[in-house]
N, C-alpha and C positions, 0 to 999 in steps of 0.2 A: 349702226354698230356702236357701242359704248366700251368705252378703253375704261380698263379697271387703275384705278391712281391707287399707287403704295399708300398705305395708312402711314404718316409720319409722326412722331413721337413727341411731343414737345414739351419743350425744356424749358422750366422757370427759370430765370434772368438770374435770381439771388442763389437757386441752387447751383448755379456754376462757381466755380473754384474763381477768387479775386483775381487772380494770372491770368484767363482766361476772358474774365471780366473785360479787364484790360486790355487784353489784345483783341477783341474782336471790338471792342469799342474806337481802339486805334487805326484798325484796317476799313471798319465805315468810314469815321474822319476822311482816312486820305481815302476814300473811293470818291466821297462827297465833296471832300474840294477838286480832284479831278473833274469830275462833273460839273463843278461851275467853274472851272479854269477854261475846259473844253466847251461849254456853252459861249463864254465870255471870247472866245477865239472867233467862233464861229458866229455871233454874232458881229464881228470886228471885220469879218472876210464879208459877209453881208452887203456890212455900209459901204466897203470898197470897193465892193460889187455894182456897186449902186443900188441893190435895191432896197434899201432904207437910206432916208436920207443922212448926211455922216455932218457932224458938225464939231467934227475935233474928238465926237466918243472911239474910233477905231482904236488910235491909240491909247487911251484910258483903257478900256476892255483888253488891251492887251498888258499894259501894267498891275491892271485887277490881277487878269491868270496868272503872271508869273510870280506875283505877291504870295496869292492862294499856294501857289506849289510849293515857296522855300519848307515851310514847315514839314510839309507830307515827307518831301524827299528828305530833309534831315531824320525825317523819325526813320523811315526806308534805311537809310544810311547807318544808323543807330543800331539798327533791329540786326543789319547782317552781319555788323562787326559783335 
């Protein structure tokens, strides 16, 4: 059986409105530092897992993620007020 997919309409980058621009380029950022905040965690639960061996990176990988977030969360922070 073959499921019919909506035809989606796609939108050139420069025909969006600059505002726009901007905010969807700002909500990748902080998805993307999320995601290597959250990779850099879980690789850090890993080594203390033992199964990779740990040679002091746990906590580095953990300094990494929180680094990566201050900014996300200040624009977050920004954006509601």
């Amino acid at each position: 059986m073959l499921i019919a997919r909506p035809r989606s309409r796609k939108v050139q980058w420069n025909a969006l409105p600059d505002e726009l621009q901007l905010e969807l380029a700002g909500q990748a950022l902080v998805r993307a530092a999320e995601t290597l905040a959250g990779q850099a965690e879980c690789l850090a639960d890993e080594m203390e897992g033992g199964a990779l061996t740990d040679q002091g990176g746990a906590d580095a990988l953990r300094l990494f993620a929180a680094i990566i977030r201050v900014p996300s969360r200040r624009q977050e922070s920004s954006q509601r007020h």
